[in-house]
C-alpha positions as a printed NumPy array, in Angstrom:
array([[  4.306,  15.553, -22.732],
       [  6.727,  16.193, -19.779],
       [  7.307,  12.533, -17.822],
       [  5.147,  11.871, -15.269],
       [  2.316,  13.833, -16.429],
       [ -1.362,  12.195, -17.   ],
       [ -3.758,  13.334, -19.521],
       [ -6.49 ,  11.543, -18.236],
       [ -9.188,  13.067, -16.351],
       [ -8.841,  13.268, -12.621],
       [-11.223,  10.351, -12.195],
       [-14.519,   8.674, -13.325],
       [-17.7  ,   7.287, -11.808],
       [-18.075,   3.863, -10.81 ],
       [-21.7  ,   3.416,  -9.787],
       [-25.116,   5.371, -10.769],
       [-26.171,   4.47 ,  -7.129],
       [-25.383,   7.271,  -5.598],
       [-24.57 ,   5.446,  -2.226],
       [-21.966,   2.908,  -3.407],
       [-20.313,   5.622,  -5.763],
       [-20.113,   7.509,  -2.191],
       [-18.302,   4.454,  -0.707],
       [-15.748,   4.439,  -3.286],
       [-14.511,   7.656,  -2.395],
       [-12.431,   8.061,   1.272],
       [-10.207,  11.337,   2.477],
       [ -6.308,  10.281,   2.466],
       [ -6.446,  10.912,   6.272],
       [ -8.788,   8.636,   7.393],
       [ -6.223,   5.52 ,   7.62 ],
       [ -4.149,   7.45 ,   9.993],
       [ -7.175,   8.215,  11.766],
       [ -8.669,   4.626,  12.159],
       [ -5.946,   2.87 ,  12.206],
       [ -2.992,   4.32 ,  14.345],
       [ -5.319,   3.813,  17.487],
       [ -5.845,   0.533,  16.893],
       [ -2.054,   0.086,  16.523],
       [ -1.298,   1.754,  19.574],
       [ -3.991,  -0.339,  21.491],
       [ -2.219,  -3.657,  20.611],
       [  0.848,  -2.042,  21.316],
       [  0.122,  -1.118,  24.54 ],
       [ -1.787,  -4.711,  25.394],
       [  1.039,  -6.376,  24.547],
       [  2.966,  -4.123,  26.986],
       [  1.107,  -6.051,  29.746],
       [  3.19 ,  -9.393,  29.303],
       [  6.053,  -8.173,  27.568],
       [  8.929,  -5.395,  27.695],
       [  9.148,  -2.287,  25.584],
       [ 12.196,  -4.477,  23.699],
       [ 10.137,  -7.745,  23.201],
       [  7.096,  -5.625,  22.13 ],
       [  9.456,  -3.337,  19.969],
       [ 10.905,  -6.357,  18.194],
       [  7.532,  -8.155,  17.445],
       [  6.337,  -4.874,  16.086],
       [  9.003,  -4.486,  13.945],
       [  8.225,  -8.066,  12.753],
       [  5.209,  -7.035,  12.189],
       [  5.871,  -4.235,   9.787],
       [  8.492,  -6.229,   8.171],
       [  5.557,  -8.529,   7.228],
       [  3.563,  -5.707,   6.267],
       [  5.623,  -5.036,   3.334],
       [  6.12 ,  -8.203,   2.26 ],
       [  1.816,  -8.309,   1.808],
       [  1.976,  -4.98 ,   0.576],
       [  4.205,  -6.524,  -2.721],
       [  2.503,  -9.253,  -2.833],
       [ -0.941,  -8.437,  -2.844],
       [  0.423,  -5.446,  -5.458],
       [  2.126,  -7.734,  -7.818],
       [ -0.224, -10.596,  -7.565],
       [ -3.244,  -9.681,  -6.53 ],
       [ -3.725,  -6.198,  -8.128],
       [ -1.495,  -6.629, -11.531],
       [ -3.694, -10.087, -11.947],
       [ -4.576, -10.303, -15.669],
       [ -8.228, -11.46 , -15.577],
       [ -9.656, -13.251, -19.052],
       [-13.239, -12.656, -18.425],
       [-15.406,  -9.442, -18.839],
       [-16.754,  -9.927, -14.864],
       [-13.023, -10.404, -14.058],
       [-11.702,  -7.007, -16.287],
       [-14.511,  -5.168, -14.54 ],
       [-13.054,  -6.204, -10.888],
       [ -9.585,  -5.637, -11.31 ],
       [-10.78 ,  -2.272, -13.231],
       [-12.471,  -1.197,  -9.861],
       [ -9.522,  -2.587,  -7.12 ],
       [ -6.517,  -1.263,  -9.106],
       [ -7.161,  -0.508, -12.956],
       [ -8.874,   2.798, -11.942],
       [ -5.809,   4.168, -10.243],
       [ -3.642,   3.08 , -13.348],
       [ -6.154,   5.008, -15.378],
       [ -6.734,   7.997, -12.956],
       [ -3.536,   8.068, -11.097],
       [ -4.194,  11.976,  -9.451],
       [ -7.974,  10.797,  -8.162],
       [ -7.478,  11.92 ,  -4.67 ],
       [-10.069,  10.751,  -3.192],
       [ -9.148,   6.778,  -4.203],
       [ -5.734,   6.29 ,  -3.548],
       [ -6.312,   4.844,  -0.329],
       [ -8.175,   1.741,   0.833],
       [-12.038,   2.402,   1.286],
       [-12.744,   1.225,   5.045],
       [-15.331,  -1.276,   3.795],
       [-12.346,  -3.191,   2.845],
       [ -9.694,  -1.958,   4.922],
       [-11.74 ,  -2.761,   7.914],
       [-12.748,  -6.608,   7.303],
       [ -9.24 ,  -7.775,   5.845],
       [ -7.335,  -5.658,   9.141],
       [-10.422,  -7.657,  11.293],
       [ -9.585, -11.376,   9.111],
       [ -5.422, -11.259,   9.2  ],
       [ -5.649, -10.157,  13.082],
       [ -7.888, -13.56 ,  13.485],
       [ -5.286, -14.857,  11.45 ],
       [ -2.215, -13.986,  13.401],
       [ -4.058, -14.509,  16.795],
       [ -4.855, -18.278,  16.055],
       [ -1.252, -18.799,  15.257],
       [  0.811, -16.5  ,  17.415],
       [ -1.601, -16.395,  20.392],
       [ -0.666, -13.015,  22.4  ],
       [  2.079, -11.959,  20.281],
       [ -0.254, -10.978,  17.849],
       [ -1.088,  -7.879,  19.594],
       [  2.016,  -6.423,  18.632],
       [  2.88 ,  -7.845,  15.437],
       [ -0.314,  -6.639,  14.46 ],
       [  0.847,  -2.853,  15.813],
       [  3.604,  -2.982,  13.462],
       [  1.598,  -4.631,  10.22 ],
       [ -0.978,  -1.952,  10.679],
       [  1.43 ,   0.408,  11.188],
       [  3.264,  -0.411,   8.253],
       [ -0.04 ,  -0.334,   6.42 ],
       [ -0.977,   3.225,   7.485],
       [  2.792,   4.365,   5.928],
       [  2.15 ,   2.671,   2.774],
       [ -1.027,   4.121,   2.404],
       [  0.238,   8.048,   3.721],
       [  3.908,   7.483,   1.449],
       [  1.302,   6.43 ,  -1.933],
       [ -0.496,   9.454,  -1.63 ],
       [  2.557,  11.458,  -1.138],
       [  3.949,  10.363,  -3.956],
       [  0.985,  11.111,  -5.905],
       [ -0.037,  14.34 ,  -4.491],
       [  3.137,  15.687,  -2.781],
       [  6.185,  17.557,  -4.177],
       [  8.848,  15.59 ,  -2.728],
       [ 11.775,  17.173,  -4.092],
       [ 15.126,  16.157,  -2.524],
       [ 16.953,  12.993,  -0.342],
       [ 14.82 ,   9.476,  -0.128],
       [ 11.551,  11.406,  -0.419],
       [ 12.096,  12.241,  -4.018],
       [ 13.327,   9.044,  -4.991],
       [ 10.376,   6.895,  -3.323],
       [  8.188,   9.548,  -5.279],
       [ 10.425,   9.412,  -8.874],
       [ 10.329,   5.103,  -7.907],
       [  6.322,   4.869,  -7.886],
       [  5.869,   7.084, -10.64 ],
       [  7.876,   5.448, -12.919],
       [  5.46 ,   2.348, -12.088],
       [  2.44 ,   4.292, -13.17 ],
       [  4.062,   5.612, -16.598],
       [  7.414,   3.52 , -17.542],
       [  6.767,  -0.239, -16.253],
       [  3.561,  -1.013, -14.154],
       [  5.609,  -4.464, -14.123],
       [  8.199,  -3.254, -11.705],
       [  8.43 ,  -1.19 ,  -8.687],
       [  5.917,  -3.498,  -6.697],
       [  6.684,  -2.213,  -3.445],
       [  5.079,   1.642,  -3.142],
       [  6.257,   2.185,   0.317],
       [  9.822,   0.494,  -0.04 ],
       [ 11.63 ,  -1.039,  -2.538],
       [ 12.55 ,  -3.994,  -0.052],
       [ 10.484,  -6.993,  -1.598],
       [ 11.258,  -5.779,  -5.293],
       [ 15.451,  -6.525,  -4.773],
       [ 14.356,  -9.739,  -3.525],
       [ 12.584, -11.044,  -6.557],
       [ 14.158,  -8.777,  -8.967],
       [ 11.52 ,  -6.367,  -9.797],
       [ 13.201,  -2.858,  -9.568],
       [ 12.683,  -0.605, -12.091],
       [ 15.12 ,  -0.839, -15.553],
       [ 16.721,   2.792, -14.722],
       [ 18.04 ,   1.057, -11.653],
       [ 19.149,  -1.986, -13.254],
       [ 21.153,   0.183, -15.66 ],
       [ 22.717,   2.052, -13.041],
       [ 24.161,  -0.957, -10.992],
       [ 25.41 ,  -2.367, -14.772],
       [ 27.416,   0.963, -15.057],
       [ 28.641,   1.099, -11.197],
       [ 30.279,  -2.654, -11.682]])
């Protein structure tokens, strides 16, 4: 079978209620609609009290600590190994189905009843400790969320075939079918240098270039 390649059916059923099986399920695009917005809304607040360089800065901040949740919540959250049936059925429903069913379209991306209340919970987060700067550090970590989420279905779903695009895309894929214990970080490979994650095939090659 040529790498890459799943023989699994494009996806499964979760639910015989028909109305939570429907909330599993969200177009690609809707991330990019919900969520740039709100980015550029805190963006633009924190314009009121700050400069274009000072908001600019926190914003990249904020994206910079975007990716380092992305890898974490990834590697620790969605790799957990759970011991009991309740716990197998959970992490089989937030990350084990996309393992399984990597080409499901319609579940590669964060359903909004989740998306929503954990966007809602980390800007109440940042807010109580960063007071008005969270307005744009938040721009940037949602921000940075909306790329992960767009760059994971690329690489899924998308061609991809030359320059960085076709090595973020070769990167993630060799997650799904070489290691899913490497290559953490889906929409940068930042977080995975630091704690020594990347993939073997890159290990090698840095062995040969010394």
């Amino acid at each position: 079978m040529p790498m890459f390649v799943s023989n699994r059916d494009e996806t499964v059923r979760l639910f015989s209620n028909p109305v939570l099986e429907y909330f599993t399920h969200i177009h690609p695009a809707t991330p990019i609609v919900v969520f740039i917005p709100v980015s550029l809304y805190c963006a633009f607040h924190h314009l009121q009290v700050a400069s274009v360089a000072v908001t600019t800065s926190y914003a990249l901040l904020g994206v910079l600590m975007w990716t380092l949740f992305e890898y974490t919540l990834h590697r620790w959250a969605f790799h957990y190994d759970p011991k009991s049936s309740w716990g197998k059925k959970m992490h089989f429903w937030v990350h084990g189905i996309h393992h399984d069913y990597p080409r499901d379209h319609t579940r590669l991306v964060m359903p909004l009843l989740v998306s929503v209340p954990l966007a809602a919970l980390i800007f109440a987060l940042l807010h109580s400790m960063f007071g008005v700067l969270s307005f744009a550090l938040f721009s940037g970590f949602i921000f940075g969320y909306v790329c992960y989420d767009s760059i994971h279905y690329a690489t899924h779903h998308f061609p991809m075939r030359s320059g960085i695009a076709k090595w973020m895309k070769e990167y993630h894929l060799r997650h799904h079918y070489n290691d899913e214990h490497s290559a953490y970080g889906v929409s940068n490979p930042l977080w995975d240098y630091v704690f020594r994650t990347t993939p073997e095939y890159l290990n090698n090659a840095e062995q040969t270039h010394d």
